[in-house]
Structure formats: structure tokens, C-alpha cells
C-alpha positions in Angstrom: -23.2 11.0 -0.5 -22.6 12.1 3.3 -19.9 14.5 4.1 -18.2 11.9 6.4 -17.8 9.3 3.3 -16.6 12.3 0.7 -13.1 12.1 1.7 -12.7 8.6 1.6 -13.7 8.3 -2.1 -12.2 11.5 -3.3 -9.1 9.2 -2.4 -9.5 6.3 -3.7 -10.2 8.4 -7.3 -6.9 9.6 -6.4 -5.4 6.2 -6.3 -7.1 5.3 -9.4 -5.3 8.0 -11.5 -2.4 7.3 -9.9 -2.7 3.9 -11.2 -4.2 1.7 -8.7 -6.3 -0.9 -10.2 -9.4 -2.2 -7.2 -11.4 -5.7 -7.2 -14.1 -6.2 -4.6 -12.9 -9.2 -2.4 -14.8 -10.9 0.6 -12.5 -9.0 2.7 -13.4 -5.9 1.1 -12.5 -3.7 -1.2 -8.5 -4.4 -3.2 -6.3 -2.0 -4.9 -2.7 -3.2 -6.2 0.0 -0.9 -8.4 3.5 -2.3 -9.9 6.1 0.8 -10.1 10.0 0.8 -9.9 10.0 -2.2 -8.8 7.5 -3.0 -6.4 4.4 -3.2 -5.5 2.1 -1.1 -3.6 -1.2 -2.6 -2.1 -4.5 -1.6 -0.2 -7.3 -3.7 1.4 -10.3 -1.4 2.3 -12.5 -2.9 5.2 -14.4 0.6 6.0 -13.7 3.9 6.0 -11.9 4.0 8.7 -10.4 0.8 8.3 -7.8 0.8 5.3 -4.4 -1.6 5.5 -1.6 -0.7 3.1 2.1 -1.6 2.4 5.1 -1.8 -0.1 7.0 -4.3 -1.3 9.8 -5.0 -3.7 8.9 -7.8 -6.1 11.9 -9.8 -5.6 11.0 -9.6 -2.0 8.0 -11.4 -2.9 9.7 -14.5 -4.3 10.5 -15.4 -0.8 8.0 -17.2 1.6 6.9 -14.2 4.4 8.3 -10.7 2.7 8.4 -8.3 4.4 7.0 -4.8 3.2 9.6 -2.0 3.0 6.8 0.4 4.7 3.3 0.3 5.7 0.2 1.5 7.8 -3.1 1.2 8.9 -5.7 4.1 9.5 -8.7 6.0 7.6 -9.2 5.3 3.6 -8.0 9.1 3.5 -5.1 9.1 5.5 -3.8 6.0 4.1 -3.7 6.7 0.6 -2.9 9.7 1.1 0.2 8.8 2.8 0.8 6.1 0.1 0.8 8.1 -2.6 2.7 10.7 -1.1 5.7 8.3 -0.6 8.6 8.9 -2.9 9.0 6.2 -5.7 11.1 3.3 -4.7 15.0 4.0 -5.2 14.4 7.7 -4.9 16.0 9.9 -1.9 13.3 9.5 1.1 11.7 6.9 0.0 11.4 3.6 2.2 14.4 1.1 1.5 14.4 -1.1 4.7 12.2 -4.3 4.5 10.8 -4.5 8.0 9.0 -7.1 9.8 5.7 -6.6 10.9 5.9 -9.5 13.8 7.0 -9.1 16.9 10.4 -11.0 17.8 10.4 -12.7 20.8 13.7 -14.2 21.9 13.7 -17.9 22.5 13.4 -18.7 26.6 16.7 -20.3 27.9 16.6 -23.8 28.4 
């Protein structure tokens, strides 16, 4: 294994034990956790490109949710980040569901 990919899979062994279960996709590689009620999920492209966010499950009953946080970056600095946010409900953690589109106001007619 090359020192560049070490830190990568030393954290997604991390996200395993945290409870993060993975399925290889054609997108890549997909890791999904349920916890105080959401859900937390990652889609590893490469090592240096990992997508993850969290959402509350009733959010998810709705067409478009929107995740309460989430971030793109490195397979190291992303779960890292990930599991370092406080569980849901808990002081500091993320409690704002935010869009990830860009509003654009409507031109006037």
C-alpha cells in the first residue's frame, strides 16, 4: 500500500467501526449510517474525491431534502470531519437543513 493511499483507508476503517456500512456502486464506493435520527452518507469517487452529508429522516420523506451539513474534499478529511460532528440533537451539532442550490431570484417581468 503507498503512503499517499494509507490515510484514506485508515479512514474509512474508522467509519466502519463507527458504524458505517459500504457497497461498491458504479459511482464508486457507498457508505450510509442511521443514528439519532438521521442519516449520514458518503460516496467515494477517489481519494481525493469523497462527497458526504446529513440528513434527518423525516427530511427525507419530502421530494429534494436538504442535508443539515455537508462537504466535499479528500477520503481523509471528509470522514474525518463526519465523524467528528456531534450526534444530531446534541449542543454543536448541525440543526439547519440547508440547500445546496443556488437561488436565483426570478427576473422581473
Amino acid at each position: 500500500m503507498s503512503d499517499d493511499f494509507a490515510p484514506h483507508l485508515v479512514a474509512l476503517r474508522h467509519a466502519v467501526a463507527a458504524g458505517f456500512q459500504f457497497q461498491q456502486l458504479a459511482e464508486g464506493l457507498s457508505g450510509a449510517r442511521m443514528r439519532a435520527g438521521t442519516i449520514e452518507v458518503l460516496l467515494v469517487r477517489d481519494t481525493t474525491d469523497c462527497v458526504a452529508a446529513r440528513y434527518r429522516l423525516d427530511d427525507l420523506e419530502r421530494p429534494g431534502p436538504c442535508a443539515l451539513w455537508s462537504a466535499g474534499g479528500t477520503v481523509a478529511e471528509i470522514v474525518d470531519r463526519l465523524l467528528g460532528l456531534p450526534q444530531h440533537g446534541e449542543s454543536g451539532a448541525p440543526s439547519l437543513a440547508r440547500s445546496s442550490g443556488l437561488w436565483l431570484p426570478r427576473s422581473p417581468r
